[in-house]
N, C-alpha and C positions, 0 to 999 in steps of 0.2 A: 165187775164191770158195770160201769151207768150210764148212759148214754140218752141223749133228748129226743125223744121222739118227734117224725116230722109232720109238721101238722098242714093239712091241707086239705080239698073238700072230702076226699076218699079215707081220712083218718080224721074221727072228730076227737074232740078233747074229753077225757070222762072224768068227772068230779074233779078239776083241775087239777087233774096229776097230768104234771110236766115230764117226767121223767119215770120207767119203771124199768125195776133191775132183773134183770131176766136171770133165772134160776140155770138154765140148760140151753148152753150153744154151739151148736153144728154145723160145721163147713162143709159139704160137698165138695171132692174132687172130681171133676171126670174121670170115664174108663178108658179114655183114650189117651195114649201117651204122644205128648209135643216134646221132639227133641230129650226123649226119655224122661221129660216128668210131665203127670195126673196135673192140671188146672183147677184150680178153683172154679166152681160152676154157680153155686149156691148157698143157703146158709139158714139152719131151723131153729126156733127160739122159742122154749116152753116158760110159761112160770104161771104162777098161782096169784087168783083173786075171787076171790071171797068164795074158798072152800070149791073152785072150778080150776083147772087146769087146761090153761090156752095155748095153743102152738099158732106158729105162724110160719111161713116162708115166706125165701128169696131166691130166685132163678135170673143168671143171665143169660142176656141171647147170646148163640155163639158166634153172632160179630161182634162180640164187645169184650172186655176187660173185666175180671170182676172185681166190684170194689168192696173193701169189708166193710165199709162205714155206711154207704147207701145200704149193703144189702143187709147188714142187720137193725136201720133204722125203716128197713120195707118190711122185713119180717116180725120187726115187732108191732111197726106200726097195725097188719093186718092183723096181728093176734088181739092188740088194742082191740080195732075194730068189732072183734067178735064178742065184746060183754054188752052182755044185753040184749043181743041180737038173734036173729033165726037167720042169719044169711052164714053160708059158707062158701068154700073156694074148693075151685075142680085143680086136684096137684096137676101141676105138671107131672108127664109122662115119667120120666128121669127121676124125676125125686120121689116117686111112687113106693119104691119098696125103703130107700130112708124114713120116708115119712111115718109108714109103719112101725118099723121099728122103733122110731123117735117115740111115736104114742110108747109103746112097751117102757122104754125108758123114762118115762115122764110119770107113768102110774107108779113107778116101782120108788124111784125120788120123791114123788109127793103121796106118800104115804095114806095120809089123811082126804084128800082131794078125788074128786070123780073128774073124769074128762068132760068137759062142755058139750053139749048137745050140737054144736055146729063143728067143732073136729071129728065127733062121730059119725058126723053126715059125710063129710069129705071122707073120710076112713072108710064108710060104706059103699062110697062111690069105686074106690081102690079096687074092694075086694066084688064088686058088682053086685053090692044085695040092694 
């Protein structure tokens, strides 16, 4: 899957890559059942860039609808965001123990790769150290 990422002041452009193909993606359903089915909530996006391994999320409010196209162009766009950078993102509540496990699944796929220094920090955050 390839998909453009959206560009605006919160996601800059890096080395003018228009477009990256994200290796690993994760839909959230809620735990709550509507009418006996789980909703989409969220949605998690790993991939690799240059030997680091980025994730990124996407969480809707639960007034809204989720959409898959915004929420994987927010979740990659933030993973974007994090090369090069010391800033990271507080998960959301909810996606707190996917996210976890996401990291687990993203070391084990990217083989070769260390996790980025700013999804460590969110990770950290999670687990309170």
């Amino acid at each position: 899957m390839e998909f453009a990422i959206v560009k605006g002041t919160e996601v800059p452009a890096i080395d003018n890559v228009e477009t990256i193909k994200p290796q690993i993606i994760r839909f959230i359903k809620s735990g709550k059942k509507s009418n006996n089915k789980r909703r989409l909530i969220g949605v998690l996006v790993s991939f690799q860039w240059d030997e680091k391994i980025y994730i990124g999320f996407s969480k809707c409010s639960s007034r809204d609808v989720f959409d898959k196209e915004i929420g994987l162009n927010m979740a990659a766009g933030r993973a974007q965001s994090l090369i090069g950078s010391d800033k990271f993102y507080e998960i959301p509540v909810s996606l707190t123990s996917h996210y976890a496990e996401f990291v687990d699944r993203s070391k084990r796929y990217f083989k070769n790769a260390t996790i980025a220094t700013s999804v460590l920090k969110s990770l950290n955050l999670i687990k309170g150290e």
